[in-house]
Z-matrix of the N, CA and C atoms (Angstrom, degrees):
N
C 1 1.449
C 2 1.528 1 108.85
N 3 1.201 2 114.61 1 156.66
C 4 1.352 3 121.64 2 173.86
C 5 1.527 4 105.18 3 -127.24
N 6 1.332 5 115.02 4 172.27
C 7 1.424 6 143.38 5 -155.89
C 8 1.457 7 113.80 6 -155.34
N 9 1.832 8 93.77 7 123.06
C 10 1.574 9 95.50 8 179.02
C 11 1.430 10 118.60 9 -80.26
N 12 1.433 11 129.64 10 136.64
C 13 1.657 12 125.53 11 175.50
C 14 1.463 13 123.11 12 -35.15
N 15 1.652 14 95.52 13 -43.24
C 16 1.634 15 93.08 14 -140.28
C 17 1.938 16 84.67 15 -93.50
N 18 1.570 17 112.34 16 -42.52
C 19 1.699 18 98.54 17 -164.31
C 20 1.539 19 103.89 18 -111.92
N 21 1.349 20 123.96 19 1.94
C 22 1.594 21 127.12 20 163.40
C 23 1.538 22 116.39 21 82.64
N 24 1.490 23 96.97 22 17.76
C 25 1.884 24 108.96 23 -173.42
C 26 1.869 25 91.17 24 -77.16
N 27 1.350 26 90.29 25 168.41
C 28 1.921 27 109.56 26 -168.88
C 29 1.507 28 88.26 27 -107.34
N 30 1.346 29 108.50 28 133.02
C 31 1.762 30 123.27 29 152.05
C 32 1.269 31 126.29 30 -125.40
N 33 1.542 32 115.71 31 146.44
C 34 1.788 33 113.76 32 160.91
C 35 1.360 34 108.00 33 -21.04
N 36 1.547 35 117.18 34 155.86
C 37 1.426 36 118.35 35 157.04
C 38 2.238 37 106.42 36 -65.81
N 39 1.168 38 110.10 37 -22.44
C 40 1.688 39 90.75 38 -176.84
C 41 1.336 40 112.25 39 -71.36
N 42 1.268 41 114.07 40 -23.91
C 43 1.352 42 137.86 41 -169.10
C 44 1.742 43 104.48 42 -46.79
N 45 1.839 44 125.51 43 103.16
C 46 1.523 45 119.14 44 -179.65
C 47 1.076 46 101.07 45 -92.09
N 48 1.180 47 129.61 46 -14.49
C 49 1.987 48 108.29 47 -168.03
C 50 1.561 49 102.01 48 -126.81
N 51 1.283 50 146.80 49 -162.13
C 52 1.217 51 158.14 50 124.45
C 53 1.664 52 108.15 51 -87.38
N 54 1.370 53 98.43 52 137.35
C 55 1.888 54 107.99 53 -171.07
C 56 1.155 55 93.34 54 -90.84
N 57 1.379 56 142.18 55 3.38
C 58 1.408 57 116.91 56 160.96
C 59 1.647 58 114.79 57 -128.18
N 60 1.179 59 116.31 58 16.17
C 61 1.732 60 115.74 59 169.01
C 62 1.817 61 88.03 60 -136.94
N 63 1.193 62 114.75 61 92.14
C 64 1.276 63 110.41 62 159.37
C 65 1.514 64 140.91 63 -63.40
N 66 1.064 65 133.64 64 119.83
C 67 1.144 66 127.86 65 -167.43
C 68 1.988 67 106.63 66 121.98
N 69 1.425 68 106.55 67 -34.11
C 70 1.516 69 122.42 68 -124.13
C 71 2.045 70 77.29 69 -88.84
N 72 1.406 71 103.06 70 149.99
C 73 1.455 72 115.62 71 179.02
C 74 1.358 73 135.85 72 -49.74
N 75 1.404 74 151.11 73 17.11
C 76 0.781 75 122.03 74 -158.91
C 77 1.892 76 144.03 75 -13.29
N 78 1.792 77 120.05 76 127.76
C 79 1.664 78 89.98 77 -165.53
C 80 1.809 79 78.06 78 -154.10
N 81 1.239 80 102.53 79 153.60
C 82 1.929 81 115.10 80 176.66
C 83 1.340 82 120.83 81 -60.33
N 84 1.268 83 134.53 82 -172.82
C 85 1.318 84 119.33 83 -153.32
C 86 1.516 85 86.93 84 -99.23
N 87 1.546 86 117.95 85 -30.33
C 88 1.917 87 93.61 86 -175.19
C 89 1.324 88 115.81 87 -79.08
N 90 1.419 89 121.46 88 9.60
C 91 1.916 90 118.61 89 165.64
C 92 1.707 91 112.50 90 -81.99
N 93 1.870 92 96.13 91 -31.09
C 94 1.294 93 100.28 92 -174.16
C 95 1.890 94 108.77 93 -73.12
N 96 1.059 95 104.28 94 -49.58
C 97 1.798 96 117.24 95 175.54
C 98 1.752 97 87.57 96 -49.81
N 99 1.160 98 134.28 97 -63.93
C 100 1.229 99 143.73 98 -150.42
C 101 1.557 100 110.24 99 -51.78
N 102 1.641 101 103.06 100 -46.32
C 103 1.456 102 125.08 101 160.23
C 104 1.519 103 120.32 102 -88.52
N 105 1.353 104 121.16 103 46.78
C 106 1.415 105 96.32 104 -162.99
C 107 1.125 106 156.14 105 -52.85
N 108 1.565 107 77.11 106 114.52
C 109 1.618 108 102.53 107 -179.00
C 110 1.667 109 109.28 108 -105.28
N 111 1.098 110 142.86 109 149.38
C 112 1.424 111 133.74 110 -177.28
C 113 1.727 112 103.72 111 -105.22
N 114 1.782 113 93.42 112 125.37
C 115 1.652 114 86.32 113 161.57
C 116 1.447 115 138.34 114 -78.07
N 117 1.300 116 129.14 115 161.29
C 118 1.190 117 141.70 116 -137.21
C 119 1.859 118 81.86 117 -73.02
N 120 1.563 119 131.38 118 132.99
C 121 1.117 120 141.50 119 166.77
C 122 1.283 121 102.98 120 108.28
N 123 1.298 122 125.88 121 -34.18
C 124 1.641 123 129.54 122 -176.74
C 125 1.609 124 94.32 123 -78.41
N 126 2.010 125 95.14 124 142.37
C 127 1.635 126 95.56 125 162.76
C 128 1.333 127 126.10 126 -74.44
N 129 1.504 128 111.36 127 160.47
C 130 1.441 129 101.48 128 -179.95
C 131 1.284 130 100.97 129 -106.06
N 132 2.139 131 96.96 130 143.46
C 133 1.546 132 101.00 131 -149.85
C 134 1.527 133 71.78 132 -115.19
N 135 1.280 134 148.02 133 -2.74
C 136 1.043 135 128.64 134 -135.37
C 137 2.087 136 97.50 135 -76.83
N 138 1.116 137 102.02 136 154.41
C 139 1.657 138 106.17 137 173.36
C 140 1.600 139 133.67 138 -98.92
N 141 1.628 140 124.04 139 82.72
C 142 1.448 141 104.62 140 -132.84
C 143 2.044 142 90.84 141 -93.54
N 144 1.062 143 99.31 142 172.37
C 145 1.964 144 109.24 143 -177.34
C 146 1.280 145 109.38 144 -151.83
N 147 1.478 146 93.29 145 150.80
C 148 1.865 147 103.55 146 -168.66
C 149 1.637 148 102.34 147 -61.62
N 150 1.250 149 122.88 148 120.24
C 151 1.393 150 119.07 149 156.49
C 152 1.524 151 121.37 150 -72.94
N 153 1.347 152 117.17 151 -45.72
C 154 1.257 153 115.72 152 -163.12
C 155 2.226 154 93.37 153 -164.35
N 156 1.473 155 85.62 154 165.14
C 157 1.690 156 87.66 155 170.90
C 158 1.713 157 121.29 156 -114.62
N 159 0.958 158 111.01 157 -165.10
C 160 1.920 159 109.02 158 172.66
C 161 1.761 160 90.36 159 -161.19
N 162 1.417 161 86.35 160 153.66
C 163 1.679 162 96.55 161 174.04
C 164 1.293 163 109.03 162 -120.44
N 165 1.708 164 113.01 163 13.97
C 166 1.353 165 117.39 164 171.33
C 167 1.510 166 121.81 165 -130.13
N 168 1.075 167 141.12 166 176.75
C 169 1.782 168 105.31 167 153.58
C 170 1.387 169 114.91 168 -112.90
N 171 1.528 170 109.84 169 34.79
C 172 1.501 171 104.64 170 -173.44
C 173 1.564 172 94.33 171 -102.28
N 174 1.829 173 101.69 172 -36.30
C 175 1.839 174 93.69 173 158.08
C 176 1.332 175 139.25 174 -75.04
N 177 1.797 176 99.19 175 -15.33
C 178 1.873 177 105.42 176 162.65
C 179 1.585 178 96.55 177 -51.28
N 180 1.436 179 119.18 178 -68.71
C 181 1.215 180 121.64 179 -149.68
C 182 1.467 181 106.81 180 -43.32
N 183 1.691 182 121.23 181 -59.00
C 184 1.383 183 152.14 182 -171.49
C 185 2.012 184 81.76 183 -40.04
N 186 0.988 185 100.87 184 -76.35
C 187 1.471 186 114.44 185 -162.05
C 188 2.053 187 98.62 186 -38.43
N 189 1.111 188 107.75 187 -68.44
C 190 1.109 189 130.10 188 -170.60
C 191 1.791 190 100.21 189 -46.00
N 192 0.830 191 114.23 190 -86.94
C 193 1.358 192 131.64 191 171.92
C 194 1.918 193 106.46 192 -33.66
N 195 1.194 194 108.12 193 -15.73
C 196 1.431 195 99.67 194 165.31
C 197 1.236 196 111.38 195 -103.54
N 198 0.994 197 123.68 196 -62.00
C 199 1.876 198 115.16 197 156.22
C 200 1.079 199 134.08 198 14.30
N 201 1.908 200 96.07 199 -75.09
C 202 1.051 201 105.76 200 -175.78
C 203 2.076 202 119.98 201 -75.73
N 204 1.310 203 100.45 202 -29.42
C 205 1.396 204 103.55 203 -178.86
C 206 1.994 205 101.36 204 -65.97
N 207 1.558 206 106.87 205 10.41
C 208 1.168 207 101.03 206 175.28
C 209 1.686 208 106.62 207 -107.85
N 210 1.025 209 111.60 208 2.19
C 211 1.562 210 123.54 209 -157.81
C 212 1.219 211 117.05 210 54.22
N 213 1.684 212 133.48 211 36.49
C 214 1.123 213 132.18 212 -176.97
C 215 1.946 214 87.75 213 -95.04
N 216 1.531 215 107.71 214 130.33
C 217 1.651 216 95.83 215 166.30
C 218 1.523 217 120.77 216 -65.28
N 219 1.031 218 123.02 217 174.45
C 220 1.401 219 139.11 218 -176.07
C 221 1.097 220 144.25 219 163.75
N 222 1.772 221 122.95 220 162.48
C 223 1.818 222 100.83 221 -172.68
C 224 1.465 223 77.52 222 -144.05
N 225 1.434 224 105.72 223 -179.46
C 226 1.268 225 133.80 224 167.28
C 227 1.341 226 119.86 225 -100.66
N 228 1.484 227 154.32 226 137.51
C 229 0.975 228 140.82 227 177.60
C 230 1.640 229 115.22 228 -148.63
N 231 1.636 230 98.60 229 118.82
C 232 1.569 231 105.17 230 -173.35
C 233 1.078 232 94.57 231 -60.96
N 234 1.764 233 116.17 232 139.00
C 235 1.849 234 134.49 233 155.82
C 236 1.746 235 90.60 234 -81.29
N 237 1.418 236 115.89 235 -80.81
C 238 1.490 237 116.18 236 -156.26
C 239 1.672 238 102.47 237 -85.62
N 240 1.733 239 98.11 238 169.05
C 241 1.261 240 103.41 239 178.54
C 242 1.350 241 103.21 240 -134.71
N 243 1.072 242 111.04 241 37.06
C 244 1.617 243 131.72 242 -178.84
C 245 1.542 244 132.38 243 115.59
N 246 1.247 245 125.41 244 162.64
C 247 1.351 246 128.61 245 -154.05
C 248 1.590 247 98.99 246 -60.57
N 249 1.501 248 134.93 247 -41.18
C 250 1.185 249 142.47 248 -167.43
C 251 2.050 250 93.29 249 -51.97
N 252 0.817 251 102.10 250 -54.60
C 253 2.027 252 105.74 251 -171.25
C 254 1.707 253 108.36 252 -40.69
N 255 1.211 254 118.01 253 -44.59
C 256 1.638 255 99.69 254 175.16
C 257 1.206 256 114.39 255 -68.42
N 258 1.646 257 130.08 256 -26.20
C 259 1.388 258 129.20 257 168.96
C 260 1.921 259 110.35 258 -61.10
N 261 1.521 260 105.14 259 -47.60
C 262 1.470 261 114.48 260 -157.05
C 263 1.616 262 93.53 261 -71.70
N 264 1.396 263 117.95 262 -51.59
C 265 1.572 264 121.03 263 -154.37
C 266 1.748 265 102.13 264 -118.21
N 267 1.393 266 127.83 265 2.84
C 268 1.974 267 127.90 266 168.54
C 269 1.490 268 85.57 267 68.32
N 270 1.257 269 148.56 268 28.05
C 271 1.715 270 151.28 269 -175.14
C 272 1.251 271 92.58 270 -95.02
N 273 1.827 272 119.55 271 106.26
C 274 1.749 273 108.55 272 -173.27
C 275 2.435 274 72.16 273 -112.69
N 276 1.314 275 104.78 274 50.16
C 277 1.657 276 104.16 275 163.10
C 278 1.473 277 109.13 276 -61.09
N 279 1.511 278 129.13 277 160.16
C 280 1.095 279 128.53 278 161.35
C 281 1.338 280 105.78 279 -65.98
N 282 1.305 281 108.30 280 178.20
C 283 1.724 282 124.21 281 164.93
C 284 1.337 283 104.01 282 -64.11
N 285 1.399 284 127.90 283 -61.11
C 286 1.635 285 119.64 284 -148.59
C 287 1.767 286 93.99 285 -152.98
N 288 1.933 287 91.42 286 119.52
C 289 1.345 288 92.82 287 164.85
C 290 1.601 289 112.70 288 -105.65
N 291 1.849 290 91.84 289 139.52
C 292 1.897 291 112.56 290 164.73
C 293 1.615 292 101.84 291 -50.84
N 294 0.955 293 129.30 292 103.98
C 295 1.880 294 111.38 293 164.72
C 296 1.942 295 86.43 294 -123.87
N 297 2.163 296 90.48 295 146.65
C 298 1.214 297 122.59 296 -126.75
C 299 1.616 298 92.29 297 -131.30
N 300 1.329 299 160.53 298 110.29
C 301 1.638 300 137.76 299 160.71
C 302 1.508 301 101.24 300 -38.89
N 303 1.557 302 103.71 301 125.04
C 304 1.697 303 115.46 302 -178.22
C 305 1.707 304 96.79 303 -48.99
N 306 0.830 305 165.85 304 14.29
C 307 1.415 306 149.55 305 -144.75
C 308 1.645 307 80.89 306 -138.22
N 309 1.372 308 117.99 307 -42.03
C 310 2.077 309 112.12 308 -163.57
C 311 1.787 310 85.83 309 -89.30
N 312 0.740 311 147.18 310 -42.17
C 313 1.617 312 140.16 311 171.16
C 314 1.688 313 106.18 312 42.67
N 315 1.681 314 89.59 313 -88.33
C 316 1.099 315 106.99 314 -131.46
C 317 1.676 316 89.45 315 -78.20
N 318 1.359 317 127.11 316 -43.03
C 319 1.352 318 148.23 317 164.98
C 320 1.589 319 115.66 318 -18.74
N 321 1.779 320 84.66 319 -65.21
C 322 1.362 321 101.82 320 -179.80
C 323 1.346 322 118.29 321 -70.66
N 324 1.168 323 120.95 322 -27.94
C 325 1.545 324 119.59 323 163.73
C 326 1.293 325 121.23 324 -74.78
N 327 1.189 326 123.31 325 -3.39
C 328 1.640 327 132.98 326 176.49
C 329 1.478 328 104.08 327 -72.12
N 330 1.722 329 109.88 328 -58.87
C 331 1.894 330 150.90 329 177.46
C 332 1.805 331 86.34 330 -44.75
N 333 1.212 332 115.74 331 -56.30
C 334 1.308 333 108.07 332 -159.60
C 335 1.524 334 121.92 333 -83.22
N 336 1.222 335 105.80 334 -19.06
C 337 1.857 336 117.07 335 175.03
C 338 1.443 337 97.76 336 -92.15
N 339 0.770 338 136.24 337 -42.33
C 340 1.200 339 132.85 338 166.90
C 341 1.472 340 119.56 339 -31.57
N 342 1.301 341 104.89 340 -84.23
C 343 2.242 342 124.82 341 150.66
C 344 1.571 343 118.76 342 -14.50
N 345 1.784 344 94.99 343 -64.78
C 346 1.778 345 127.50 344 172.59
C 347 1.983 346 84.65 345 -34.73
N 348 1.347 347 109.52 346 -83.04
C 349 1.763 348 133.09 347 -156.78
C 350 1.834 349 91.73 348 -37.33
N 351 1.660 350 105.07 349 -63.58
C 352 1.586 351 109.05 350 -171.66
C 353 1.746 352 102.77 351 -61.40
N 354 1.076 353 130.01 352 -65.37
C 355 1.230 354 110.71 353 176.61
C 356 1.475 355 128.72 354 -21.24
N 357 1.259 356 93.42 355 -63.20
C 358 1.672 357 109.46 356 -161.22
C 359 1.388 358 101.86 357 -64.62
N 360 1.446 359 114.50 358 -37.40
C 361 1.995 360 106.55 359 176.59
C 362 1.276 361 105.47 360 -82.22
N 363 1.477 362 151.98 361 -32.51
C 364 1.586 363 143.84 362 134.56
C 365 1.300 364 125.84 363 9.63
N 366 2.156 365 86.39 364 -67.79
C 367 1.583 366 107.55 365 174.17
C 368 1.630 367 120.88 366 -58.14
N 369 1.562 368 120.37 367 -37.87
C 370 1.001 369 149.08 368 -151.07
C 371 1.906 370 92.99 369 -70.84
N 372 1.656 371 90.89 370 -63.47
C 373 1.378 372 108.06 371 -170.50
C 374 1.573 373 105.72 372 -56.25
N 375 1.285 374 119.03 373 -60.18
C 376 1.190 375 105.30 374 172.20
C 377 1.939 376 153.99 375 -58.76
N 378 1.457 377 73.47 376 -7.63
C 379 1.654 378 98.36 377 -170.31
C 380 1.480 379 82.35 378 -86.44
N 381 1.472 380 147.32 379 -54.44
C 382 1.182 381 135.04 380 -174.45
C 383 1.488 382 120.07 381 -79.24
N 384 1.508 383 128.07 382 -28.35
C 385 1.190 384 122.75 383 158.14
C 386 1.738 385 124.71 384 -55.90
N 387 1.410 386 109.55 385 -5.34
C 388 1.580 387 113.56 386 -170.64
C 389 1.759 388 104.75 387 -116.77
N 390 1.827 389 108.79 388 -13.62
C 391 1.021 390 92.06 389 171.69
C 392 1.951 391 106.82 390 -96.94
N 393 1.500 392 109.61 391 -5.67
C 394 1.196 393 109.02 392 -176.56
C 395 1.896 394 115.07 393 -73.71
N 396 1.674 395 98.74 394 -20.91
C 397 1.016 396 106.41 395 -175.50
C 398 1.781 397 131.62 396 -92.97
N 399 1.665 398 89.28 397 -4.56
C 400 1.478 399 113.40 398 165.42
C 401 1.338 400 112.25 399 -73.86
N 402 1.822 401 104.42 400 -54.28
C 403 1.725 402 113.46 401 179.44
C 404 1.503 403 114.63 402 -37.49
N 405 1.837 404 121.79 403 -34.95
C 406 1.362 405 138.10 404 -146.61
C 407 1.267 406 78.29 405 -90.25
N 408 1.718 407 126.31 406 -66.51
C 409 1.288 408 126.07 407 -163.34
C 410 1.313 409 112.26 408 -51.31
N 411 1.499 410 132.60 409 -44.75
C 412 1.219 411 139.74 410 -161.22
C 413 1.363 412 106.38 411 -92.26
N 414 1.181 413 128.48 412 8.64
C 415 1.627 414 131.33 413 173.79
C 416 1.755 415 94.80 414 -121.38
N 417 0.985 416 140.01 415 -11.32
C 418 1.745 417 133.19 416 178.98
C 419 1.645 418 99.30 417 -104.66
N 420 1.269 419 117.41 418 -3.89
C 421 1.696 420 117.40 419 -143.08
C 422 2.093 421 78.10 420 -85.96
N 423 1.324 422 103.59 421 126.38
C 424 1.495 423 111.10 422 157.41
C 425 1.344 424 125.02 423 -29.76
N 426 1.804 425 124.62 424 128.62
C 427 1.715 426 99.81 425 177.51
C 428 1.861 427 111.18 426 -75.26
N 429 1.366 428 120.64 427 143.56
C 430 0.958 429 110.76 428 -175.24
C 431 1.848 430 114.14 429 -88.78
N 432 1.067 431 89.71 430 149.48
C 433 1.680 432 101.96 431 -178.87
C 434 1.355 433 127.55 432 -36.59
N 435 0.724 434 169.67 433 -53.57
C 436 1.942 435 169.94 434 -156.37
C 437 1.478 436 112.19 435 44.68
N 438 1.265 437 141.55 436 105.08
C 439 1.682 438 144.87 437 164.46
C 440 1.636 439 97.34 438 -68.82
């Protein structure tokens, strides 16, 4: 039998593609164990851990979505369920934890400071291109009238 990479469905051995991740590898069950991945009927033992956090989910997503184009597994997982919870429950949790299969850890935290670094100079750049562009506005801006 074979096994697709990306969603872990079972095929014939003639079987070249998976019909629902196109493109995606087909490989035997000791590449999949090898990577663990669990086949379809086996529990999943895998052990997952916070890699990293987000205080948004547009950077969960960012985060997530790089991960995975690394084949490291992973999920996203809401901490809060809104601003009221540090008042209701003293929970100063982030918004959204990275959790990682303990085995990609250390990898994935390499992937993610890395991301963390580009973000934050992105942020950097833009926070000064918007105050440079106020300075422009506020020096062309008409004087206004006074009665």
């Amino acid at each position: 039998m074979k096994y697709c990479l990306q969603c872990g469905s079972e095929y014939q051995d003639g079987v070249k593609e998976c019909a629902d991740c196109p493109g995606s590898a087909l490989v035997d069950a000791e590449t999949m164990s090898q990577r663990h991945i669990p086949l379809p009927g086996e529990g999943d033992t895998r052990k997952f851990v916070r890699a990293t956090t987000a205080e948004d989910p547009f950077t969960a997503e960012d985060y997530a979505r790089l991960l995975q184009a690394e084949h490291i597994p992973v999920f996203v997982r809401p901490r809060r369920t809104g601003s009221v919870d540090v008042l209701t429950t003293g929970s100063l949790e982030p918004w959204w934890e990275i959790m990682v299969g303990e085995e990609f850890l250390e990898r994935a935290t390499q992937l993610l400071a890395r991301e963390k670094a580009e973000l934050d100079a992105t942020s950097d750049d833009a926070a000064r291109a918007a105050e440079e562009e106020e300075r422009e506005t506020e020096a062309t801006a008409p004087p206004s009238n006074t009665l």
